[in-house]
C-alpha positions as CSV (number, residue, x, y, z in Angstrom):
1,X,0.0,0.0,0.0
2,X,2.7,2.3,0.8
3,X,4.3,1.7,-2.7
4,X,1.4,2.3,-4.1
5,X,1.0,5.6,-2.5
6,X,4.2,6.6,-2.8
7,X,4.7,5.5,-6.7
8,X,1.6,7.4,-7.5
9,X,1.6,10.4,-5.1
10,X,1.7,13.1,-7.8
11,X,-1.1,11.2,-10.0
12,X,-3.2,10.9,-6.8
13,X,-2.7,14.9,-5.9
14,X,-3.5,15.8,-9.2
15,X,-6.6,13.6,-9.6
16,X,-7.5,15.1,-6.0
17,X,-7.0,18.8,-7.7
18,X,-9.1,17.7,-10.9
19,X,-12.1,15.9,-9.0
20,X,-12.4,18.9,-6.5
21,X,-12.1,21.3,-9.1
22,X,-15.3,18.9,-11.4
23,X,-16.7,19.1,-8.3
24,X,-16.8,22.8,-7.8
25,X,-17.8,23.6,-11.5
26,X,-20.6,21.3,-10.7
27,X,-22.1,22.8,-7.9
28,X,-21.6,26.5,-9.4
29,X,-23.5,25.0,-12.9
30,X,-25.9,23.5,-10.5
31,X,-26.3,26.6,-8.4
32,X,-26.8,28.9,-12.0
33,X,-29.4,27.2,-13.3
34,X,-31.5,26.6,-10.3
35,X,-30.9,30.4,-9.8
36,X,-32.1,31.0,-13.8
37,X,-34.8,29.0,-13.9
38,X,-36.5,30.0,-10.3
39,X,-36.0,33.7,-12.2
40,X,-38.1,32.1,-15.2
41,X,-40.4,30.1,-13.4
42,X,-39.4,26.5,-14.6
43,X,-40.2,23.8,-12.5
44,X,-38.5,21.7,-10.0
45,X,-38.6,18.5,-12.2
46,X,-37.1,19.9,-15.6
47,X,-34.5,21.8,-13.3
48,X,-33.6,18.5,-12.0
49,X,-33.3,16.9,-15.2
50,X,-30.6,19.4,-16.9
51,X,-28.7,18.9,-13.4
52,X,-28.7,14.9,-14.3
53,X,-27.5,15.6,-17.6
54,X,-24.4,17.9,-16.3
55,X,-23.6,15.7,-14.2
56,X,-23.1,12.5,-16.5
57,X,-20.7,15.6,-18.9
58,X,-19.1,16.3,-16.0
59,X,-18.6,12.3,-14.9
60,X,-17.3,11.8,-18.6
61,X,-14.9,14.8,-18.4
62,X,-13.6,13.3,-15.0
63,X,-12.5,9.9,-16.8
64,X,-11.1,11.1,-19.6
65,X,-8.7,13.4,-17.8
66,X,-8.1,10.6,-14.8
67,X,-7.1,8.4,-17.5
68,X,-4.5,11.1,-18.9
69,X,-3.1,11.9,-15.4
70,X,-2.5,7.9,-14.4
71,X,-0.7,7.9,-17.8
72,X,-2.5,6.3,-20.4
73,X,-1.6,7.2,-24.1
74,X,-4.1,9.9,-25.4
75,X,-4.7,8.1,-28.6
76,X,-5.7,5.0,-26.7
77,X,-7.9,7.2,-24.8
78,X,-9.4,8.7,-28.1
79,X,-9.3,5.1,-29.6
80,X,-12.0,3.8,-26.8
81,X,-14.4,6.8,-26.0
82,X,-14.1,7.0,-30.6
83,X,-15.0,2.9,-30.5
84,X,-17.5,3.8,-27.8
85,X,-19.5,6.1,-29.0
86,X,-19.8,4.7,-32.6
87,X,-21.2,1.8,-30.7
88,X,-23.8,4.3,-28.9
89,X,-24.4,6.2,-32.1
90,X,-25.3,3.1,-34.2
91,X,-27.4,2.6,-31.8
92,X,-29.1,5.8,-31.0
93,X,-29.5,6.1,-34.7
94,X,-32.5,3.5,-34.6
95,X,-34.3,5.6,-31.9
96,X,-33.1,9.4,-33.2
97,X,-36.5,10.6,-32.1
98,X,-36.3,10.1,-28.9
99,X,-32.8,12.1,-29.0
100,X,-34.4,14.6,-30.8
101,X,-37.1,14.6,-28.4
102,X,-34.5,15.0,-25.2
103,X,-32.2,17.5,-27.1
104,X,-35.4,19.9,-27.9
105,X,-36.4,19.4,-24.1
106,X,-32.9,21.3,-23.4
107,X,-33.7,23.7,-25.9
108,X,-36.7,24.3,-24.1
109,X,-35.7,24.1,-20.9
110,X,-33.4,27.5,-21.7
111,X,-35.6,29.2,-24.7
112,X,-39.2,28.2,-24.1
113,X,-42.0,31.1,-23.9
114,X,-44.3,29.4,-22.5
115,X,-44.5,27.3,-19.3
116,X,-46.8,25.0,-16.8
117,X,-50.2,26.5,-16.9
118,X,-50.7,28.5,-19.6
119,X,-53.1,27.7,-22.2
120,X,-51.9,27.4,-25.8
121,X,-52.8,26.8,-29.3
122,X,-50.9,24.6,-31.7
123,X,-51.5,25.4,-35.4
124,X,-51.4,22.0,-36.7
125,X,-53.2,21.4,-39.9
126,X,-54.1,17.9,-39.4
127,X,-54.7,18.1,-35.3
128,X,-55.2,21.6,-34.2
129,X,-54.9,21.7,-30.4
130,X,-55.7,24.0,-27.9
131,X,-54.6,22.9,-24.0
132,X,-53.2,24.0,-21.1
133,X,-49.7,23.3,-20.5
134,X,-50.1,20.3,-17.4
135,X,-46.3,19.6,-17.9
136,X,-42.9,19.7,-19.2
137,X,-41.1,16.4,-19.2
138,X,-37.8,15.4,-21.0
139,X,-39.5,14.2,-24.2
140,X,-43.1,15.8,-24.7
141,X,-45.2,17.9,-22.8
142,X,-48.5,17.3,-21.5
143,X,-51.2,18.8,-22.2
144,X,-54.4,19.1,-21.0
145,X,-57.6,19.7,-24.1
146,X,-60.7,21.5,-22.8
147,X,-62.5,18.3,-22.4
148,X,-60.7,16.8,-20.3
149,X,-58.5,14.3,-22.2
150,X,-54.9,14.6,-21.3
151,X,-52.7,14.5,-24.8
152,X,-48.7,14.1,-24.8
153,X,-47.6,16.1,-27.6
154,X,-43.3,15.6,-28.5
155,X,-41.3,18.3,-27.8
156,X,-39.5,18.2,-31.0
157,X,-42.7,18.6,-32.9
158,X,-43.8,21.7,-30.2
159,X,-40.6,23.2,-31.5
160,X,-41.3,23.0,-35.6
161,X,-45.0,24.2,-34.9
162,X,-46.4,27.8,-34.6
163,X,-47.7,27.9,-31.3
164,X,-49.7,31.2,-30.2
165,X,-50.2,31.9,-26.2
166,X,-54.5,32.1,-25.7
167,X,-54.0,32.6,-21.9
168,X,-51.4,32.9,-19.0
169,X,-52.0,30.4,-16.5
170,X,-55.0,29.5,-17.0
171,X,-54.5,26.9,-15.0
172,X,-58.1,27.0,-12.4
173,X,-57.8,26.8,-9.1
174,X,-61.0,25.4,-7.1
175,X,-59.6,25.8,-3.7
176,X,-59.8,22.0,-2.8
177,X,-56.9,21.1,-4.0
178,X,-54.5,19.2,-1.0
């Protein structure tokens, strides 16, 4: 153990200096956008979501640069996250609407007008829809019609629609409600 230790102290200082500073930029990214959305009035659950997705960046950015400090070759580090994430991208090619989905669910999450409870009209010409805004998940929102029916509509497709704002929350309140 002591060989260890001592064979490796500068690698070990170093990684101590790189996961303290990840874990610094972290908190301040964390702290930012809590702070940006509260201004904007997003909700817990999408706030949480963008966190998640940080922190795996962050956790990828951690093991490539542990992997240069304990010495490994950069182009065999570029040689397995490449091989990796061809394997990932063949396969998140078969399902590239549910990327499409998650990646317009950031988009909204920074640059979206409109949020939980306001009422809004999608000018679709095949399935015109006017709802209120129920929620804002990763891939689609829901939305609730005038009748009642609850419809999940796909966050990419919110994003290539014209989409006018009828009401601000318009969300009712009865009073009731625990």
């Amino acid at each position: 153990m002591i060989d260890f230790l001592s064979a490796y102290k500068y690698e070990l200082i170093t990684s101590g200096i790189v996961l303290l500073s990840l874990l610094l930029i972290r908190a301040i990214t964390n702290f930012t956008i809590t702070k940006v959305a509260k201004k904007n009035g997003i909700n817990d659950a999408r706030i949480r979501l963008i966190r998640r997705y940080l922190t795996v960046l962050f956790l990828l950015i951690a093991v490539f640069v542990e992997a240069y400090i304990f010495g490994t070759n950069p182009k065999e580090i570029t040689l397995i996250f490449s091989s990796v994430f061809a394997i990932i991208g063949i396969g998140l090619f078969a399902i590239w609407s549910i990327l499409s989905n998650i990646t317009s669910g950031i988009i909204m999450f920074f640059n979206f007008p409109y949020k939980v409870g306001d009422k809004i009209e999608i000018h679709d010409k095949d399935f015109p829809i006017t709802a209120i805004i129920e929620d804002i998940r990763a891939f689609h929102l829901h939305l609730r019609l005038e009748n009642g029916d609850l419809v999940t509509y796909p966050n990419n497709l919110i994003l290539q629609k014209a989409v006018t704002l009828v009401e601000k929350d318009a969300i009712e309140d009865d009073g009731d409600a625990v």
